[in-house]
N, C-alpha and C positions, 0 to 999 in steps of 0.2 A: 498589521499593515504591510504593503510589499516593501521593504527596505531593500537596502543595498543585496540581501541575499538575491531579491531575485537576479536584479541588476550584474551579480556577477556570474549568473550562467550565462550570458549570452556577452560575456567581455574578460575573457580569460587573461587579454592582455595587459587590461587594466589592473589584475590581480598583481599581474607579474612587478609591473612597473612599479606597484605600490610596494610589493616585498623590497625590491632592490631600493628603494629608498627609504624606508625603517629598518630594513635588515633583520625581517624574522619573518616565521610564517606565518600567512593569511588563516587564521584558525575560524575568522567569522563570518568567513563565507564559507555555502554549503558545495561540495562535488559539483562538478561540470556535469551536467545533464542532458540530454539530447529528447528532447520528446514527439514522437511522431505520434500525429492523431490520426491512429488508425479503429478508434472506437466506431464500432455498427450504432447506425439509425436504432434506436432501442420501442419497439413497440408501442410498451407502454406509453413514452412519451408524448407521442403525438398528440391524443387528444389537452395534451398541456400548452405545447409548443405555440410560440409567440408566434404573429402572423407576422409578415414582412414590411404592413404596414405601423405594427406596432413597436418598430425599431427603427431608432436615429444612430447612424452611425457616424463619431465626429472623428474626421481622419484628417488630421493635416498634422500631427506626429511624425517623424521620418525615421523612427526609430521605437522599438518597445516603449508598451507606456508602464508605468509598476505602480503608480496610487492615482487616486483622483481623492475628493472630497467635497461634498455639496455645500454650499456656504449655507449657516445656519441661521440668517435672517433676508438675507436679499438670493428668497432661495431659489429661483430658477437660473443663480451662477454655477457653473460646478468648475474646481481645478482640477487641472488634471497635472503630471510629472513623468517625464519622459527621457531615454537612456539619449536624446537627439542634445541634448545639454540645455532643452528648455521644460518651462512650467507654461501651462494656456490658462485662462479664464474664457471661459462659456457663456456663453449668454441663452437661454431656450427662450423661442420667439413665445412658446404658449405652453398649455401644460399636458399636450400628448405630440406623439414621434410625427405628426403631419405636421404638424406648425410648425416643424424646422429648428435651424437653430441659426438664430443672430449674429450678433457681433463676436470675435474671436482674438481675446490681446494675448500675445505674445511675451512671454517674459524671458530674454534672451540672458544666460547664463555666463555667455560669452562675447567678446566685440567681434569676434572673426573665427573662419570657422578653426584656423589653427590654436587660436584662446578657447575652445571648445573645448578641447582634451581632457579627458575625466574630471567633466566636468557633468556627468550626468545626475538628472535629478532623483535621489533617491529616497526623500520625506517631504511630505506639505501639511501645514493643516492652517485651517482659519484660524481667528481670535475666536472669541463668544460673539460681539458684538458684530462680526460679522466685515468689517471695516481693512482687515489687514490679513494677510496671506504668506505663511512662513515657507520657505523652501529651505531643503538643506543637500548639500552636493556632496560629490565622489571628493570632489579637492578640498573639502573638508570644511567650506564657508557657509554660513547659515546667511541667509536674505530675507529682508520682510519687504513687502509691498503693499502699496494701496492697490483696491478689488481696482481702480481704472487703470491698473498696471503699472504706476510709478512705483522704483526701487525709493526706501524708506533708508533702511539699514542694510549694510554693510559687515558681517559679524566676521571676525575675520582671530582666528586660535587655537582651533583643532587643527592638528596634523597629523589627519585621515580620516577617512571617506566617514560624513555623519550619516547614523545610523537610526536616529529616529530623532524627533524632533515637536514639545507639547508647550502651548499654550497654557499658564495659568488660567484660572475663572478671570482674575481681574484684568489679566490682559496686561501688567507690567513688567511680568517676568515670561523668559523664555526659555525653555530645558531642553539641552540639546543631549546624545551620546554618542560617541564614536569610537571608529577602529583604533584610537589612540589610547584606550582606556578611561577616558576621560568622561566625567559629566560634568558640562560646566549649566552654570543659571545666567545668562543675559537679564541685563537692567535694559529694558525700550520703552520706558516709563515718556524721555525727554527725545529734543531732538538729535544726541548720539545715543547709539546703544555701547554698551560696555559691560565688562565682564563683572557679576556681583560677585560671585564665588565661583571658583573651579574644584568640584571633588575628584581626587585620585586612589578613592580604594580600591577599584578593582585593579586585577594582577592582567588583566587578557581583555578584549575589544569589548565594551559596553554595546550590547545590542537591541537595550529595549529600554525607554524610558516611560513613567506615567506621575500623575501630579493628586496625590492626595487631598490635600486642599492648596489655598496659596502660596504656601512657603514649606510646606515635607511632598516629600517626593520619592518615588521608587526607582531603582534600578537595577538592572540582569544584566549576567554578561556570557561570554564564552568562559570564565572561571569558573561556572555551576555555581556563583553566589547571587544573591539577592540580597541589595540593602538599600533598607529605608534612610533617609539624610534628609535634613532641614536646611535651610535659610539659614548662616549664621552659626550653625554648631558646626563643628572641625574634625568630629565624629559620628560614626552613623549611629541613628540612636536603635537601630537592631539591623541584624544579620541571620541570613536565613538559610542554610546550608546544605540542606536536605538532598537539593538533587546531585544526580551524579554524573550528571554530562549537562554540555552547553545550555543555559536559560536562555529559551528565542524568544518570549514575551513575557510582560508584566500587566497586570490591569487592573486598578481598583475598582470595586464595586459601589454604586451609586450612593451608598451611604459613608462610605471612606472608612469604612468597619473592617471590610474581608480584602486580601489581597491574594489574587490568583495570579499563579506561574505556569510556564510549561518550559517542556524541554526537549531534547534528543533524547532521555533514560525513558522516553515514550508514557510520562507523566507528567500530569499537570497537578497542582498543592495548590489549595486553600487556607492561609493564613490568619488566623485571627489577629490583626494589630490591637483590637482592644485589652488585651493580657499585659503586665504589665512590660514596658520594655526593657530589652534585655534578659527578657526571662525566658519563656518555653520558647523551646527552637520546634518543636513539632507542628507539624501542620493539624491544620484543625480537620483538613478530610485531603486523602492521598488518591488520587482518581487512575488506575495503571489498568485499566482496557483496555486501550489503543496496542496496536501489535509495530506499528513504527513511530519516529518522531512526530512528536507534535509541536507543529509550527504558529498557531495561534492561540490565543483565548479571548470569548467576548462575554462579557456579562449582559445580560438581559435589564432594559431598559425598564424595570420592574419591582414593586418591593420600597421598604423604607430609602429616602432621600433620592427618588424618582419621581418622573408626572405620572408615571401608574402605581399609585403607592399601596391599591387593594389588590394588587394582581401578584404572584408567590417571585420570587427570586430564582434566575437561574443562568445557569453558567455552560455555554457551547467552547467545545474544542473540537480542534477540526489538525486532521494527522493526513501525514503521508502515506498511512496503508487508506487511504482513499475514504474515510467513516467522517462524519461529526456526529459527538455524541453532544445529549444532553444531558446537565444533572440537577439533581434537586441537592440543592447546597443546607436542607435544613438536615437531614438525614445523612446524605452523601449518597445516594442511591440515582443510578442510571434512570433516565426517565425515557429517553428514545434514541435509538444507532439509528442515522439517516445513513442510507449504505448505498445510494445509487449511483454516486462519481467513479470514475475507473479509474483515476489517477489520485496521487496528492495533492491535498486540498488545501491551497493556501489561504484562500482567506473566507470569512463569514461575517454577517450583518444583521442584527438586531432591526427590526423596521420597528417604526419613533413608538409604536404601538405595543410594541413585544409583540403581535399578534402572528408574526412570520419571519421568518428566517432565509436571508440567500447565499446562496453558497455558491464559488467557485474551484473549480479544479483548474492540473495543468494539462487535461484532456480537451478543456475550452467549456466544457460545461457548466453552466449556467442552471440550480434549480432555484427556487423561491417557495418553501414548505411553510404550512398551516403547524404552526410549533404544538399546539393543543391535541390536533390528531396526528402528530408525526408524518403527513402524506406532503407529495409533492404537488404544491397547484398551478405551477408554470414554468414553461423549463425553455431554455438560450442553447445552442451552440452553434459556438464561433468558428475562427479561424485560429488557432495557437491557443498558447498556456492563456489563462487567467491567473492574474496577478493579484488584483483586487478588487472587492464589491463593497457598493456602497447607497443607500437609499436614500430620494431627500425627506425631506421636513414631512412635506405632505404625504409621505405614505404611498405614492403615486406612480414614482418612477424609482429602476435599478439601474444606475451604470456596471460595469464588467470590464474591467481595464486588461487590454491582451499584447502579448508578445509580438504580436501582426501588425503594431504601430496604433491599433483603433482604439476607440471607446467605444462600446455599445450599449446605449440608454434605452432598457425596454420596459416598455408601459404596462403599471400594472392597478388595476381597480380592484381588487379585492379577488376573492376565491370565486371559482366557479359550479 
């Protein structure tokens, strides 16, 4: 998901300010970047390319946007998080790019625009039920709101900028991680939230969190560690050591069996947590294709403890030399290099189907590929970097969250 990395290429100053007041260096944010899109009209594409009726573009962001998220029950909401110091809720009037888009709340981060100040938003994500909307900022405050936009909680403990931020299943706890090193768990069970536990193992900024089941949980950081931690225990119950530069994501896999990393050592590990804990530190498959960083991973919505539980298992990473590969996680063998972005690819999306895959660059490319025959079957370009993609419920439509301030929601019905 776009965290704070993206958010600090395009606010060096905010870097700044934050070293002089920890007093050490920003190691989790990536290089200052400048990206012109000067990528040619690509041939092939065309006969893929979205028409211009079949894209909504919701722009009232005043600033980069770096994630959105489709609410997963009241699903024609989508949030969006933006470097302007606020979070939107969406309304889609219908369910293609002509019906427009509704009602538009605003969830202001700040009273004025001077209380603005790194204050931008750099993680969201729903509950399950669909009911509450996390946000977590550069000042290091995590906020829940109801979908009609009222502020709930208040979380208020990190100090620095949080860098991801997940919902339990149950919806009573909340995991945050930040440049502070920190992963704490929120109780928002009642009507205050409050700290259940704060974990302090890692040595350097905690940059990815993800939630095993209700109470164990993962997290990565810029110390090249990975550790699993519960609810209540005061140690983590394993550590994962392997890689050899910064871990930019964590993700468990629908069954809560496999846990995949990646990293800047331009690999990404597959963990087997069912071994016992504390014991093999090896990954159960080492994936080192990729020729640069890799900046995410997604597991395929597929496979035991999923809604497609006949359909195989499989795991997309998406690098900076511009590729997403796929793998077959029973083997560990490459299944498809999708290689048409020109740029590094921040982020990708499983649709609720596993049946396709979309992918963004920071070239602004937009494809949506048929995962079965590895082709591409429709393809976006924008205006600026893409941040992140995100598909809803139904399968129907892709947001594309870009550096240009927009979102762009393009309608998608199936292959052609």
């Amino acid at each position: 998901q776009a965290r704070a990395a993206q958010q600090a290429q395009a606010q060096a100053q905010q870097q700044q300010q934050a070293q002089a007041q920890m007093g050490q260096q920003v190691q989790a944010l990536p290089p200052q970047q400048k990206h012109v899109n000067t990528a040619p009209v690509d041939e092939e594409d065309i006969p893929t390319r979205a028409n211009p009726q079949e894209v909504l573009e919701l722009n009232k962001h005043t600033s980069e946007v770096f994630m959105c998220a489709w609410n997963p029950i009241y699903t024609r909401l989508i949030a969006t998080g933006s470097g302007d110091a606020s979070a939107r809720i969406w309304e889609m009037n219908g369910t293609d790019a002509r019906t427009g888009c509704g009602v538009s709340r605003l969830l202001q981060h700040g009273t004025n625009p001077a209380d603005r100040k790194n204050k931008d938003v750099t993680t969201l994500e729903w509950s399950s039920d669909g009911e509450l909307l996390a946000t977590g900022s550069y000042d290091g405050v995590a906020r829940v709101w109801r979908r009609n936009g009222a502020l709930v909680h208040t979380l208020r403990s990190h100090r620095g900028p949080i860098f991801s931020l997940k919902w339990n299943r149950r919806g009573n706890f909340l995991l945050s991680g930040s440049y502070d090193k920190s992963t704490i768990v929120w109780d928002v069970s009642g009507d205050t939230g409050f700290v259940k536990q704060q974990f302090n193992h890692h040595l350097a900024p905690a940059l990815d969190v993800d939630w095993k089941d209700d109470v164990t949980f993962a997290s990565c950081s810029t110390d090249k560690t990975v550790h699993i931690c519960r609810v209540g225990s005061s140690r983590p119950l394993q550590t994962y050591t392997g890689h050899t530069d910064e871990v930019n994501a964590v993700k468990w896999d629908p069954s809560g069996t496999l846990l995949a990393s990646c990293s800047d050592d331009c690999t990404a590990k597959v963990w087997d947590v069912s071994r016992a804990p504390g014991g093999v530190n090896e990954p159960l498959h080492d994936f080192k294709s990729h020729q640069q960083e890799i900046y995410t991973v997604k597991w395929s919505p597929t496979g035991a403890g999923s809604a497609n539980p006949t359909k195989a298992l499989m795991l997309a990473t998406a690098s900076f030399d511009g590729s997403v590969r796929l793998w077959n996680v029973q083997d560990g063998s490459c299944i498809r290099v999708l290689s048409r972005h020109r740029d590094s690819v921040y982020s990708v999306a499983f649709s609720p189907s596993g049946e396709y895959l979309a992918s963004g660059s920071l070239a602004g490319q937009l494809y949506i590929w048929k995962v079965r025959e590895g082709r591409h079957v429709k393809s976006f370009k924008g205006k600026g970097d893409i941040f992140e993609v995100a598909w809803n419920k139904e399968e129907t439509r892709v947001a594309a969250c870009f550096s240009s301030n927009v979102v762009s929601v393009i309608d998608f019905f199936g292959a052609r």
